[in-house]
N, C-alpha and C positions, 0 to 999 in steps of 0.2 A: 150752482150745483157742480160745475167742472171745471176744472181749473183753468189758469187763463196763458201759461206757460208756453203750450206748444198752437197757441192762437194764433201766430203767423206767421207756421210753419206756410211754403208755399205748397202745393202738390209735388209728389214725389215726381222724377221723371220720367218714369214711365207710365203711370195716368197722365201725365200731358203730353207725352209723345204720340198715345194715343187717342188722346182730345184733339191735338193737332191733326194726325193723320187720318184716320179712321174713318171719318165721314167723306173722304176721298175716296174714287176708285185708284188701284194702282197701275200705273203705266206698261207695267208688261209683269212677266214674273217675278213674284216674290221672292227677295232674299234679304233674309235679315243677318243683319249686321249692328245691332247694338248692343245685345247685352253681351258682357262678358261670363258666358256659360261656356267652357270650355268644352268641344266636339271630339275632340281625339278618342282615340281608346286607351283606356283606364287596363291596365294588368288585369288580364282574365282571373288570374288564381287569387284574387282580392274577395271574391265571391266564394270560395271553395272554402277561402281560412271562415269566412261568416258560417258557411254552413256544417262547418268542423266545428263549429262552436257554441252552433243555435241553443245550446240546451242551456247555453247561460242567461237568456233574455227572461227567465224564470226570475232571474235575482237582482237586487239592487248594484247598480256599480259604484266603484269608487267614485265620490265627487270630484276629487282632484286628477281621478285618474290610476291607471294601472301603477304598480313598480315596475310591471316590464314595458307598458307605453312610455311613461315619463323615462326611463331608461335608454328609452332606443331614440326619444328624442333626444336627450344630453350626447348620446351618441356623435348623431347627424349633427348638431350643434360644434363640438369637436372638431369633428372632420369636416365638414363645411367652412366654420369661421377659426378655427383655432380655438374658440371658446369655453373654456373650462368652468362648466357648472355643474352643479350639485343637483341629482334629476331629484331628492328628496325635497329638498328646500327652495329652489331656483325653479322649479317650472310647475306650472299647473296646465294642465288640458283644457281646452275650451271646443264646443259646439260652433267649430268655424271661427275664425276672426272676429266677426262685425260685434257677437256677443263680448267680447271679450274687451274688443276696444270703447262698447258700452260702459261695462261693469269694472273698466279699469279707472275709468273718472270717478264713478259714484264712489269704488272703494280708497284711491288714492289725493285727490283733490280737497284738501284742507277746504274749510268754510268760511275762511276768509282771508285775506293776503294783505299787512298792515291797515289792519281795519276795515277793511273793503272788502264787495265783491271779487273773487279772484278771477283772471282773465282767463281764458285758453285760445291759447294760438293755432288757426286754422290756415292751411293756404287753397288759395282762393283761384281753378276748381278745385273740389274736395271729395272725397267719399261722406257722404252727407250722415251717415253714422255720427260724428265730429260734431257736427254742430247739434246734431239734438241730444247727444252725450253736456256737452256743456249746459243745456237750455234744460236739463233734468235735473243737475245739481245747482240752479241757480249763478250759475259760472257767465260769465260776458266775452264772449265767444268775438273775436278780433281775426278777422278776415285776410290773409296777407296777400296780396297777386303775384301768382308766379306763372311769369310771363317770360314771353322770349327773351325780351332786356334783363331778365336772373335767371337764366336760362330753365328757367319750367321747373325751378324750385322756389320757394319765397325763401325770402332775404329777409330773416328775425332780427339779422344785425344791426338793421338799420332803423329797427323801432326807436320810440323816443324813451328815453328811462323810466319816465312816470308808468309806462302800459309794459314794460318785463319787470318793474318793480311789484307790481301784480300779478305776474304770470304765475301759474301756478304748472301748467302744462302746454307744451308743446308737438301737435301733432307731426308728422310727418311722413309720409309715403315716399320709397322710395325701392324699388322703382317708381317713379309717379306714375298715376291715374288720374288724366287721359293723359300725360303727354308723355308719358317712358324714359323721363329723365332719372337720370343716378346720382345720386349724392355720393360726391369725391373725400377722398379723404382731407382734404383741405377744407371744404364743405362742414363735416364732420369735427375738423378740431374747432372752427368758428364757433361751430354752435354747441359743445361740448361746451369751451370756452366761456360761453353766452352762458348757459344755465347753469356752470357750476359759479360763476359771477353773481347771477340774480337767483338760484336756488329755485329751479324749479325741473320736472320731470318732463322728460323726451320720449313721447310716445310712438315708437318706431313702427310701422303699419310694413310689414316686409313680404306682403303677402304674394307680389313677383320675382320673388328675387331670384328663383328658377329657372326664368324665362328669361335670355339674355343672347347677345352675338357672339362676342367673343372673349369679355374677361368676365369674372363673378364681379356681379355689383358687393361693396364691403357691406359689413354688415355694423348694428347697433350697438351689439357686445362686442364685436371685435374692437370697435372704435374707443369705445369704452375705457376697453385693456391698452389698447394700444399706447392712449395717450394717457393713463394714468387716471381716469375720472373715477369717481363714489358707483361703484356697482349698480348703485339705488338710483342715477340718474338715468339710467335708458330703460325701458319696458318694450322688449320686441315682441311682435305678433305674427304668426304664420301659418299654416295649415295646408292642407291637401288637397283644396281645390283646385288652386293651377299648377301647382306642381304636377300634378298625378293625376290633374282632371277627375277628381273625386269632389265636386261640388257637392254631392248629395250624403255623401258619406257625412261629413259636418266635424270632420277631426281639424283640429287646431291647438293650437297653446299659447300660452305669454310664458315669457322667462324673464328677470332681471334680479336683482339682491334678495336674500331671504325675508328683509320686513317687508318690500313690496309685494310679493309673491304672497307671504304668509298674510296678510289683508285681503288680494283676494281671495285666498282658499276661503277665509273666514265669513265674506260676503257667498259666494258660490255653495257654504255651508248650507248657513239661509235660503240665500236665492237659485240655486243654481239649476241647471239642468242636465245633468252628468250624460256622457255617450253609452250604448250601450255596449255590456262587456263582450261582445260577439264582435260589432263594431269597431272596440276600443283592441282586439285582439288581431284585426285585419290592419289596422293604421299602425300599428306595433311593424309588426311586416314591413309597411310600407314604409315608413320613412327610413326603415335599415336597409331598401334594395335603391342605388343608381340606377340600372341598365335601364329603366322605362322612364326617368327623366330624361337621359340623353335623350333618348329617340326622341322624346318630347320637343326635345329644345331644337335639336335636328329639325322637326317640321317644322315650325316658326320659322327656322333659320332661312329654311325655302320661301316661306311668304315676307318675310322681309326682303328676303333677294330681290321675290317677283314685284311687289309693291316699291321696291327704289325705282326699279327698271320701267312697270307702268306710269310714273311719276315723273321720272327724268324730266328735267328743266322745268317742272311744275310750281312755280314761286310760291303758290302756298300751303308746301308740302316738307314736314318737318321728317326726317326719318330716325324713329327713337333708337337710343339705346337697349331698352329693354321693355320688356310687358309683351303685351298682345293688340296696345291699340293705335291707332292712325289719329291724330288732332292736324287737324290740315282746317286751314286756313283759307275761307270759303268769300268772307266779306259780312253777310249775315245767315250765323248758321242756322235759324229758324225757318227764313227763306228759302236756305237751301236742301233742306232737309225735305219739307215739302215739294218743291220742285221736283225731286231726286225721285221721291216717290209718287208723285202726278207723271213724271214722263220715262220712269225706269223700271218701277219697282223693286227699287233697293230700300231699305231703311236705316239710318242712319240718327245718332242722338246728336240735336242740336247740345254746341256747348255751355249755352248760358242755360240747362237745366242742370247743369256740375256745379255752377258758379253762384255767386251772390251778387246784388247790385253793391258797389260801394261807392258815396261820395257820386251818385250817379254814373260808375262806371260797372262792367262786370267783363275780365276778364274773358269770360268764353265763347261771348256774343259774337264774336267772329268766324268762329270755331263747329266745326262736326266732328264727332269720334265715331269710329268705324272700329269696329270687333274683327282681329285675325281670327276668329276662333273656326270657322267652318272647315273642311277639307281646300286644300287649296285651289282644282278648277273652280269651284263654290266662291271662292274668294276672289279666286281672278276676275269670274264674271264681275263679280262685283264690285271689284274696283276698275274695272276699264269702262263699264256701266256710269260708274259717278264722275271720273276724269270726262270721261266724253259730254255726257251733261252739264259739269259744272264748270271744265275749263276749256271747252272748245268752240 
């Protein structure tokens, strides 16, 4: 009666972070530190423009989005990357990210790649979106570890021909999640390189790319332009969650060449779930004002400081470039995750719920991710909490 597709799927990780922990008491007070739900404060006046404009919740909004949303993001796009798109043809709006990096497989992913199932390339940990995106269009979802040895990006380069002569798409996060790596521009002409070679599409998940120390991580279309690639090769993804700490707001977009774009408008047609226009009128807003980004970045910038300094000579303690998250290096982070919370009351995601097993290996089984997201005494506690636990 039900299909047999998403049969073994594992549990998400967060029902098993809570199968793990839950039937535990916790060791002193609670502070959670896993998800990435951004705590900061979000622009007061984001609320004022919604209620200047309640009276539109009456009516159907654009599917694809405003002319002055999609406007003000070709803006930001611009002025961010140097990227020159077209807000009528080159962007649609999306309901956050994650929908979008869904509905960009079902609508972009040909249904078969020299007669085959087509691949899609995942690195391996991942935003698990990725792989049940492939596992929905019948796609064979190929796991790559990006690991300290490729410095916390996977290395597509080094596939064997038969598995990118199949590729249809390639994901990739960057900044990554968990580990806060940046894809270089060297990075970028490779795999540029790589799929205008084997013809397949670069699904650029850029949804930290706000969060950062000291230079802007590059971006999808810039890379794009830069090197001369087919417009149609990169699909970037982004939204207002960690920029702007608007998690709940659910504004986002993909941009990349007019037939990618105009596919999914036409999916989203059908399927879609359009923001509403009171909503779609405050992200208008927002993505046209810097001053509450900075300050954004600014605080991070403080708990990266603090977190080098808690960590000092902590061998296994990696300090990102960008994001908001800590992937430190614990021995086994399943282990240590509970431990952390039997004797601290910290919470903490084990990494191999990021990860896949592969060939008996997974990537993250070593690994805990830790959320900058709280205020930072909040944060301090709790990383001096887990160092004294886990490396003293």
């Amino acid at each position: 009666m039900f299909p047999e597709r998403f049969s073994n799927l594992p549990a998400y990780a967060f029902p098993r972070l809570r199968a793990l922990l839950d039937q535990h008491a916790p060791g002193g007070d609670v502070l959670h530190m896993t998800i990435g739900e951004p705590k900061h404060a979000f622009p007061a006046w984001v609320a004022d423009v919604i209620a200047e404009h309640s009276a539109e919740f009456n009516r159907y909004p654009p599917n694809e989005g405003s002319p002055e949303l999609l406007q003000s993001i070709a803006t930001w796009l611009q002025t961010r990357y140097g990227a020159a798109v077209n807000s009528a043809e080159q962007i649609v709006a999306l309901n956050g990210t994650r929908e979008g990096l869904y509905n960009a497989a079902m609508a972009l992913c040909p249904e078969t790649m020299g007669g085959k199932p087509p691949v899609i390339l995942i690195p391996n940990p991942f935003y698990q979106v990725y792989m049940v995106a492939a596992l929905s269009i019948g796609a064979e979802p190929v796991f790559v570890p990006a690991t300290a040895e490729s410095g916390f990006l996977p290395d597509y380069t080094a596939l064997p021909p038969e598995v990118l002569e199949r590729t249809a798409i390639a994901y990739l996060c960057s900044p990554s999640n968990p580990q806060g790596a940046v894809a270089s521009r060297a990075y970028w002409q490779d795999l540029l390189g790589l799929a205008e070679k084997h013809d397949f599409q670069i699904f650029a998940d850029e949804c930290y790319s706000e969060i950062y120390r000291d230079t802007p991580p590059v971006g999808g279309l810039q890379m794009a332009a830069e090197f001369g690639a087919d417009p149609e090769r990169v699909v970037v993804f982004h939204s207002l969650s960690k920029r702007s700490n608007l998690a709940g707001l659910r504004s986002g977009f993909a941009a990349s060449g007019p037939r990618s774009i105009a596919r999914l408008k036409q999916l989203r047609t059908y399927a879609g779930a359009p923001l509403p226009l009171p909503l779609q009128r405050a992200a208008t807003k927002v993505w046209a004002d810097e001053a509450h980004v900075i300050e954004n970045r600014a605080l991070y910038a403080e708990k990266f400081q603090m977190a080098d300094e808690i960590f000092a000579g902590v061998s296994g303690y990696n300090s990102p470039e960008a994001g908001f998250f800590l992937w430190i290096e614990v021995g086994d982070g399943e282990a240590a995750a509970l431990k952390l919370w039997q004797d601290t009351g910290v919470r903490v995601l084990p990494g191999a719920y990021l990860s896949r097993d592969v060939e008996g290996e997974n990537p993250g089984k070593k690994y805990v991710r830790a959320a900058l997201v709280a205020p930072k005494n909040e944060a301090e506690q709790g990383l001096i909490r887990l160092r004294d636990c886990l490396f003293k």
